[in-house]
C-alpha positions as CSV (number, residue, x, y, z in Angstrom):
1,X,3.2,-32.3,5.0
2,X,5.3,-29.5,3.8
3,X,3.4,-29.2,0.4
4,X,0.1,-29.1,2.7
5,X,1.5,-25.9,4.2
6,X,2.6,-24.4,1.3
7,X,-0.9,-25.2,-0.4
8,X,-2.1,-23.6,2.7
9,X,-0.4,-20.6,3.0
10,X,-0.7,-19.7,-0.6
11,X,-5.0,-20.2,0.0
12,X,-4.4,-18.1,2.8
13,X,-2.7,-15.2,0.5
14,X,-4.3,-15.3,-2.2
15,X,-7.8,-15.0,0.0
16,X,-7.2,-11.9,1.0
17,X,-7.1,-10.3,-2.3
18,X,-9.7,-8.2,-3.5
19,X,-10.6,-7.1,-7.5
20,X,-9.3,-3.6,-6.7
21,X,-8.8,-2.4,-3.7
22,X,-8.4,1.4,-5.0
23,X,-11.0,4.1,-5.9
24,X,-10.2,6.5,-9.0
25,X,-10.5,10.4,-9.1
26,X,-10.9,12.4,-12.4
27,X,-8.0,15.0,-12.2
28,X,-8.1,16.1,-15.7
29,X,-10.6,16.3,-18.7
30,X,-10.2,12.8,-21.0
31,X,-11.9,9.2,-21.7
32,X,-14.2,7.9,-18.9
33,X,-12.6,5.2,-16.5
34,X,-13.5,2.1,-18.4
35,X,-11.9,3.4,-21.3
36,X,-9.0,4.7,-19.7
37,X,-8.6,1.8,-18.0
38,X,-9.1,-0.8,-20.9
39,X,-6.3,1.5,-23.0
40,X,-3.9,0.7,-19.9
41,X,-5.0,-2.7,-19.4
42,X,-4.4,-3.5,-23.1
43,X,-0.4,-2.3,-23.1
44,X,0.4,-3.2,-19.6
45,X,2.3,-6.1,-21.1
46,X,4.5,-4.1,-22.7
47,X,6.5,-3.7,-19.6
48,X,7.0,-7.0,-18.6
49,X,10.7,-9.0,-18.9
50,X,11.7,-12.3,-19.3
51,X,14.5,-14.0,-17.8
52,X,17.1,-16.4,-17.6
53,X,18.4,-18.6,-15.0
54,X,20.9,-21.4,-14.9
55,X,21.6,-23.3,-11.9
56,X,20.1,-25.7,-9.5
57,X,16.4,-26.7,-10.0
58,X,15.2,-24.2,-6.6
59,X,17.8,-21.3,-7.7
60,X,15.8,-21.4,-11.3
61,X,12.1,-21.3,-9.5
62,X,13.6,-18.4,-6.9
63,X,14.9,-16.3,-10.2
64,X,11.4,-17.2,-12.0
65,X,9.2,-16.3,-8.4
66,X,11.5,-12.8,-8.4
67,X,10.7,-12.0,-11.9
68,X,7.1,-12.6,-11.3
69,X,6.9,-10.1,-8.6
70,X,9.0,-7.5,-10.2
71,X,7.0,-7.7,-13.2
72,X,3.5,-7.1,-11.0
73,X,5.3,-3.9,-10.0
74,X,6.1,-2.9,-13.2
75,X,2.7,-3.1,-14.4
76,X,1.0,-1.5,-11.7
77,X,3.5,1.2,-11.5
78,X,2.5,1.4,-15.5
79,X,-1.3,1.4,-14.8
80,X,-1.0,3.8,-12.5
81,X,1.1,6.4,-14.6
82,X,-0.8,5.5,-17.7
83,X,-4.1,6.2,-16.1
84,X,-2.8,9.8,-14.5
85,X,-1.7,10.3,-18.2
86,X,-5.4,9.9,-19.2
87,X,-6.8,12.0,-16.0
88,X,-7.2,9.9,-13.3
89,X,-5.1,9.0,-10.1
90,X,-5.8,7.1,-7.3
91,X,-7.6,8.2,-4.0
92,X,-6.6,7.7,-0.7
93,X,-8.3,5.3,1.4
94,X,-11.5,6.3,2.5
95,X,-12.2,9.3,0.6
96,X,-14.6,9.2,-1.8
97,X,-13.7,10.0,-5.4
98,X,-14.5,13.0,-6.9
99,X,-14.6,14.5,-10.4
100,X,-12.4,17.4,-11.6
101,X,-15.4,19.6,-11.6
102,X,-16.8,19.1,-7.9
103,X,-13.4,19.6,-6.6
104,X,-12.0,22.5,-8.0
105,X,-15.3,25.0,-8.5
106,X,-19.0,24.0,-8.4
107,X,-20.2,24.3,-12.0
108,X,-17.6,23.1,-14.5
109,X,-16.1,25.6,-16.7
110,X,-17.5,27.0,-19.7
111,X,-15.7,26.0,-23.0
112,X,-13.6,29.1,-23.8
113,X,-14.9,31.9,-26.5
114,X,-11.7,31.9,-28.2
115,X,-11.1,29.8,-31.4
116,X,-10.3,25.9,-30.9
117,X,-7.2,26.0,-33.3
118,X,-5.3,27.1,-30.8
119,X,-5.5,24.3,-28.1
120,X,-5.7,20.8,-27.7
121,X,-9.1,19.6,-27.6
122,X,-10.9,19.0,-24.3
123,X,-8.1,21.3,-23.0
124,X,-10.1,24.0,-21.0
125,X,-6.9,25.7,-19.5
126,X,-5.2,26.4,-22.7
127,X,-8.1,28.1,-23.5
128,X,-8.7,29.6,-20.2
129,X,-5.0,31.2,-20.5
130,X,-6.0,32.7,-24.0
131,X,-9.4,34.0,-22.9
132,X,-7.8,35.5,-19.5
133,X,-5.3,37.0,-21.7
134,X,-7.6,38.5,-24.5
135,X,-9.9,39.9,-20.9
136,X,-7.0,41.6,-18.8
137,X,-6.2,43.2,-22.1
138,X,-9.4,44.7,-22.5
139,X,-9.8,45.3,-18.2
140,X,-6.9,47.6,-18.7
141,X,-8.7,49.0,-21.5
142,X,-11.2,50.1,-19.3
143,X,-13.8,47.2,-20.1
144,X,-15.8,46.3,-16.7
145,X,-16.8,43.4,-17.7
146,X,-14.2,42.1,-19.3
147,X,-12.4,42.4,-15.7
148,X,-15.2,40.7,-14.2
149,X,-14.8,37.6,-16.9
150,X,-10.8,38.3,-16.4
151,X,-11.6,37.7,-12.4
152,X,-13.6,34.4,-12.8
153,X,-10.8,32.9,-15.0
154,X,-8.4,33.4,-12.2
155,X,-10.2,31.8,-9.8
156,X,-10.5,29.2,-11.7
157,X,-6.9,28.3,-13.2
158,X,-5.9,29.3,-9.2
159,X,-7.7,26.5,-8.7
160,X,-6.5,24.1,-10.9
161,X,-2.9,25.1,-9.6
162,X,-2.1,27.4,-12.8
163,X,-1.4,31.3,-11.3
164,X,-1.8,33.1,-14.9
């Protein structure tokens, strides 16, 4: 009888999970979801630990049953760190996911007129920086439209949370 409940209660448990429960939101420029993902997927292992327990038969399962559950945190606490390293976080409940671009202005930003030697690729606010640089110079020089370029950069690095 006691195995039938246990049987029972882990149905019940394991029923209620879903394949992911969590919708993802671009927050920065890199590799689509699925490849993000997969990359995180693949060295999620790496954080997992082994253990050992001597001791009575039920003291070894408990340690084994504990290691087991730390280890699920450590990996999703990986998958979710690795996957804001590769510019996407999870949403909250409810709210749909949006992309970097949608969210912060309506037409994504123009790759910057500057030379690409000098920031990371797919790196828009480096480049941003530089070209707001370069235009206040010029604003102060007198340049109107070099101000009105200058003006559109700050909007848009304001936005992403970056005050030049």
């Amino acid at each position: 009888m006691r195995i039938f409940a246990v049987i029972l209660l882990c149905i019940a448990l394991c029923g209620c999970q879903t394949d992911n429960p969590n919708d993802y939101m671009q927050i920065g420029y890199g590799p689509s979801f699925e490849v993000a993902h997969a990359n995180c997927e693949l060295r999620k292992g790496s954080v997992s630990q082994g253990y050992i327990a001597f001791g009575s038969p039920a003291f070894v399962a408990g340690a084994g049953l504990g290691n087991a559950i730390d280890n699920a945190v450590r990996e999703d606490q990986f998958m979710k760190n690795c996957l804001i390293l590769n510019g996407w976080k999870r949403s909250p409940r409810g709210q749909k996911a949006t992309t970097v671009a949608t969210a912060a202005y309506p037409t994504a930003p123009t790759a910057p007129k500057v030379s690409p030697q000098y920031y990371a690729p797919g790196s828009w606010i480096n480049g941003a920086m530089l070209e707001h640089s370069a235009a206040s110079k010029q604003c102060k020089a007198g340049n109107r439209e070099a101000c009105a370029t200058a003006s559109r950069l700050r909007k848009q690095l304001m936005a992403a949370g970056i005050n030049p």
